[in-house]
BAFI-3210 file (N, C-alpha, C; in Angstrom, 3 decimals, decimal comma, padded with zeros to 6 digits):
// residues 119
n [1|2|3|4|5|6|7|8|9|10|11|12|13|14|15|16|17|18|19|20|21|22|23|24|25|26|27|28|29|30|31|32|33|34|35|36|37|38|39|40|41|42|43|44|45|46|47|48|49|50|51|52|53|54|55|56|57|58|59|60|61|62|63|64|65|66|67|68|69|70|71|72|73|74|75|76|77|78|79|80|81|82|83|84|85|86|87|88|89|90|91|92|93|94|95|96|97|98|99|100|101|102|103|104|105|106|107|108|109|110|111|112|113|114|115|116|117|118|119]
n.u [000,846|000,371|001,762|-000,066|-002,108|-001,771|-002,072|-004,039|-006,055|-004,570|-005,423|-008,766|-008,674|-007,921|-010,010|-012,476|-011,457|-011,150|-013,864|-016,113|-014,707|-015,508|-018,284|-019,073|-017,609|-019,658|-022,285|-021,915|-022,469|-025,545|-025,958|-027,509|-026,387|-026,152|-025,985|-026,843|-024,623|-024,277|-025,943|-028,053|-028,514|-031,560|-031,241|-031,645|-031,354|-028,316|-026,134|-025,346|-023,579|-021,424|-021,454|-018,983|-018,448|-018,488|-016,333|-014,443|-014,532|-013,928|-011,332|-010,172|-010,906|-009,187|-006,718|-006,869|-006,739|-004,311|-003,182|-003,839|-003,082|000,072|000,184|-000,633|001,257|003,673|002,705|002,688|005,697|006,180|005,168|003,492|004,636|004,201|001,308|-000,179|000,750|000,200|-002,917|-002,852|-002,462|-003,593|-006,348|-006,168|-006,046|-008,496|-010,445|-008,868|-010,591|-013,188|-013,142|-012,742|-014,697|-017,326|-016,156|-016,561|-019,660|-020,311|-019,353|-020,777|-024,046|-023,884|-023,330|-025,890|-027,680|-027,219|-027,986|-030,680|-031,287|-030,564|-030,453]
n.v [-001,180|002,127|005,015|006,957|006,016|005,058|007,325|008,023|005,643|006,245|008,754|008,208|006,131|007,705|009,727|008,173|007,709|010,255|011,409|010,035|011,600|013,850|013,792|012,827|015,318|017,573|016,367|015,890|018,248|018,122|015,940|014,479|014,422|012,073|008,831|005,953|002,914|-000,091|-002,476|-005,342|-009,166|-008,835|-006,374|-004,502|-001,525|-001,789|-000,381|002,981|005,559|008,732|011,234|012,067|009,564|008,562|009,745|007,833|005,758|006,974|007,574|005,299|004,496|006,460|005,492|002,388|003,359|004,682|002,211|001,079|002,314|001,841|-000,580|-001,077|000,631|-001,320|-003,198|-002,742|-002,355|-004,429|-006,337|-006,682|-007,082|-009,636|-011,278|-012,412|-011,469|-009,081|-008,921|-009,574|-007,411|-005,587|-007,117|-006,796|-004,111|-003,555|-005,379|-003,867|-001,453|-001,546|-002,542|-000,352|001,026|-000,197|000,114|002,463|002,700|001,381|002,953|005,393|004,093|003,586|006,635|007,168|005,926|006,663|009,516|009,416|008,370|009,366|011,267]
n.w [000,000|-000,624|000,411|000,847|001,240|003,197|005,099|004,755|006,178|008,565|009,359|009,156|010,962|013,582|013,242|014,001|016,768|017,729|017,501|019,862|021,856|021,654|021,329|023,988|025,797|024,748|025,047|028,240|029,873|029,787|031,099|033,490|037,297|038,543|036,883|035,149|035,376|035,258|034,598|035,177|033,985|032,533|032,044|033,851|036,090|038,090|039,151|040,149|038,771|039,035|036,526|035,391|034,893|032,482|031,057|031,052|028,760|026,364|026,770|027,182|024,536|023,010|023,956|022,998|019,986|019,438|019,892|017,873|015,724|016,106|015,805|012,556|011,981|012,396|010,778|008,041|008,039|008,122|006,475|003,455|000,964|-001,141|-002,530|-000,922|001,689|001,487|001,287|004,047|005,306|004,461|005,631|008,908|008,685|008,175|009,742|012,519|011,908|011,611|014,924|016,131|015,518|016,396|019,342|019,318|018,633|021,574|023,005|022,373|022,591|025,283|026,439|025,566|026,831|029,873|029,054|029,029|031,125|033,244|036,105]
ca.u [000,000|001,444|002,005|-001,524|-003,072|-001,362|-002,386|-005,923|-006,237|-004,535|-006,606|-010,034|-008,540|-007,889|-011,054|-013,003|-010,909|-011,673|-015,083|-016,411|-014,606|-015,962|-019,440|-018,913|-017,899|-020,380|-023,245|-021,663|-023,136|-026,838|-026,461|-027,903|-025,475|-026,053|-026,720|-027,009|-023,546|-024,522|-027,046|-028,144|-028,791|-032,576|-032,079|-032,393|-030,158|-028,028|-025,623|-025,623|-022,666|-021,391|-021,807|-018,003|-017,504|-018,459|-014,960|-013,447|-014,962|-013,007|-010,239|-010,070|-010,772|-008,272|-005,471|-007,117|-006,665|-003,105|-002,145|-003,886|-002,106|001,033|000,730|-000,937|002,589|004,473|002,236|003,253|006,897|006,718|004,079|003,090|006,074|003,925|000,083|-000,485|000,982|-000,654|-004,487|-002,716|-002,463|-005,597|-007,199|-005,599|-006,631|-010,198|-010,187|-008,879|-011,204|-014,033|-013,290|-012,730|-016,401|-017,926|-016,247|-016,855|-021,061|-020,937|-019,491|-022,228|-024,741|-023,601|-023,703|-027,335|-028,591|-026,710|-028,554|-031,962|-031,866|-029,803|-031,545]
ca.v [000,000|003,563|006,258|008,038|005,201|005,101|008,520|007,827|004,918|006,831|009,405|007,364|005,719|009,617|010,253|007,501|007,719|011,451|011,266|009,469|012,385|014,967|013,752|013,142|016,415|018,412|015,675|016,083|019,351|018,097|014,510|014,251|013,856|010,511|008,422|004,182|002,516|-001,055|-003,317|-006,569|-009,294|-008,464|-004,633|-003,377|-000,973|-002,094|000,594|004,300|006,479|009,728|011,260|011,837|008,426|008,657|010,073|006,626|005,362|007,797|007,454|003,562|004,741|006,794|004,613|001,397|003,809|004,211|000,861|000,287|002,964|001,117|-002,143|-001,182|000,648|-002,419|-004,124|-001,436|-002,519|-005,980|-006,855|-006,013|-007,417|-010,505|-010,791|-012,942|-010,493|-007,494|-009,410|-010,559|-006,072|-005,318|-007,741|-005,866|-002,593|-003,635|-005,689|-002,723|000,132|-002,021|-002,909|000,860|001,399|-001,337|000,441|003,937|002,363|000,893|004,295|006,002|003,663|003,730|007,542|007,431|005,180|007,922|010,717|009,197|007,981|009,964|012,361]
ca.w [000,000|-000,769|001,579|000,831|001,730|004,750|005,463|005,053|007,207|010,304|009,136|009,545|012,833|014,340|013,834|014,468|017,887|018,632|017,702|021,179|022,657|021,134|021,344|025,258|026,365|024,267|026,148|029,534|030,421|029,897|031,638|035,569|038,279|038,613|035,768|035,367|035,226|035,235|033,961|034,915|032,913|032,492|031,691|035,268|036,558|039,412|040,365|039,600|039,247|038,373|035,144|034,802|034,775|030,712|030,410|030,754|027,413|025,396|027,311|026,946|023,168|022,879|023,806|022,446|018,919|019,926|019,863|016,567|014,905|015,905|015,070|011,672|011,492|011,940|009,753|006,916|008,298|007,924|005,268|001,605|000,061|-001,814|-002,265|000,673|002,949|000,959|002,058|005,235|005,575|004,356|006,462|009,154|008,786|008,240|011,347|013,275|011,886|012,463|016,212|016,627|014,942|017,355|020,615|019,150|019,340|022,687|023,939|022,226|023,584|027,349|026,625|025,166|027,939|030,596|028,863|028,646|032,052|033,591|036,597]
c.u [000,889|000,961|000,708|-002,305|-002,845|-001,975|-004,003|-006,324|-005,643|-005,622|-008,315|-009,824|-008,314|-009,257|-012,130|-012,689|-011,408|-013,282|-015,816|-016,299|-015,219|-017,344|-019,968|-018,965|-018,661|-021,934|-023,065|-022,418|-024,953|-027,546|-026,957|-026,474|-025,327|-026,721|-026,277|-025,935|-023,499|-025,395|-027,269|-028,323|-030,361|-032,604|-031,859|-030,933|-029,802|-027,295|-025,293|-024,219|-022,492|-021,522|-020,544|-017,139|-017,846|-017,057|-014,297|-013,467|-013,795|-011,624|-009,657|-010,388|-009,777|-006,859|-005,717|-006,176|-005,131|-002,445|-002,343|-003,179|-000,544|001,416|-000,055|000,548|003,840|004,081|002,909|004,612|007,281|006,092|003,871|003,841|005,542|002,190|-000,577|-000,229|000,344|-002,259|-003,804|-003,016|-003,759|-006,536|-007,275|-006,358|-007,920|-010,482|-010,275|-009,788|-012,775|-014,349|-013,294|-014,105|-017,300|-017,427|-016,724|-018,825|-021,271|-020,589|-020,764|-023,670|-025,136|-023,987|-025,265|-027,714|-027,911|-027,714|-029,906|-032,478|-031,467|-030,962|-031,431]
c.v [001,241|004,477|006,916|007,305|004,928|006,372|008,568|006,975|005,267|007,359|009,278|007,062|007,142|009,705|009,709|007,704|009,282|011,991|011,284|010,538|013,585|015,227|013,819|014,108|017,536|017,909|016,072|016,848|018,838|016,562|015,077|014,390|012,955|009,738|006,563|003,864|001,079|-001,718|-005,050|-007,517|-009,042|-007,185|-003,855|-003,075|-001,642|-001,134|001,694|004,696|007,752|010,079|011,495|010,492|007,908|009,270|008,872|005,925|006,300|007,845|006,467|003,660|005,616|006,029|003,144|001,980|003,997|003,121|000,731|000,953|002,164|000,132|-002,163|-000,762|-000,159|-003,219|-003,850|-002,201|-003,464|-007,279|-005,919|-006,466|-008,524|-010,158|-011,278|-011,916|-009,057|-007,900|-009,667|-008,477|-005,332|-005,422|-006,968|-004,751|-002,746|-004,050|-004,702|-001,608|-000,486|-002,354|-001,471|001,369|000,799|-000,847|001,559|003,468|002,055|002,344|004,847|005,716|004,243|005,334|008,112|006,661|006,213|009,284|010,895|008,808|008,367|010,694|014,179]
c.w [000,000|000,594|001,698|001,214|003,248|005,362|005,705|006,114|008,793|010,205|009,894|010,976|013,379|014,107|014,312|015,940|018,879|018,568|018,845|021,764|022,755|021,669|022,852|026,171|026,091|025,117|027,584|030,315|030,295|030,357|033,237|036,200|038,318|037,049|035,882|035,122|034,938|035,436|034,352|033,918|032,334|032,006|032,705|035,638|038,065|040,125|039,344|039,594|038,937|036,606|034,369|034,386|033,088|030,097|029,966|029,112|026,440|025,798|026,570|024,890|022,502|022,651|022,741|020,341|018,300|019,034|018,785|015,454|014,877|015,871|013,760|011,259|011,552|011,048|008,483|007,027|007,580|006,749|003,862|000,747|-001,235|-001,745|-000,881|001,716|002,652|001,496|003,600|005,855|005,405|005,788|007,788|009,712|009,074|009,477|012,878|012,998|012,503|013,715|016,570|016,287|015,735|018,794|020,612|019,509|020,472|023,162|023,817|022,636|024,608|026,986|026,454|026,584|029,387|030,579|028,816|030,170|033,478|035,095|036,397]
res [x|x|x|x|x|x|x|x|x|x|x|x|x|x|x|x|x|x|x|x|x|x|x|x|x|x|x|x|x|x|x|x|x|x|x|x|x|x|x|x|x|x|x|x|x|x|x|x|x|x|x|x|x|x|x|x|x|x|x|x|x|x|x|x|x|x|x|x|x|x|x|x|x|x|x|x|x|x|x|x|x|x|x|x|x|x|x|x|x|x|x|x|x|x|x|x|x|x|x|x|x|x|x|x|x|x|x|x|x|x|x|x|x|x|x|x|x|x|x]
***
């Protein structure tokens, strides 16, 4: 993969990554004090907490984003050279943007179920 393509795929991961955050502290100001933290299995709330504790999500997305930036850049390092290792890079990337798209929803979630039920 060339360099522009490289550029795009941080790209995407950066913002997929600061997204969460974004969306977080612009919410913050209009959650409760207390809002639901954990769910049984049924649905039902079991224990409440603060409403800063929606920082952690972006946090834990933040770094998670991190790491994937740098082991897509060893991938880059150590792969592409044949076609096998050019799909083995691919694969890869996709892999990673998708798990970052799948934590970027549960944040958003947890933050919708916070803001809806929030006091």
């Amino acid at each position: 993969m060339d360099s522009k393509g490289k550029i795009i795929i941080h790209r995407v991961i950066c913002i997929l990554t600061i997204f969460p955050v974004v969306v977080t502290v612009c919410l913050l100001p209009f959650i409760g004090s207390k809002i639901p933290v954990h769910y049984d299995a049924l649905g039902n709330i079991n224990r409440w907490g603060s409403k800063y504790e929606l920082l952690l999500y972006p946090i834990v997305i933040i770094a998670f984003g991190y790491f994937i930036r740098v082991m897509i850049n060893l991938s880059y390092r150590y792969l592409g050279k044949t076609k096998v290792e050019k799909f083995l890079l691919s694969l890869i990337i996709i892999i990673s943007v998708l798990v970052i798209i799948l934590v970027d929803y549960d944040c958003l979630r947890f933050l919708y179920k916070g803001f809806s039920k929030g006091n």
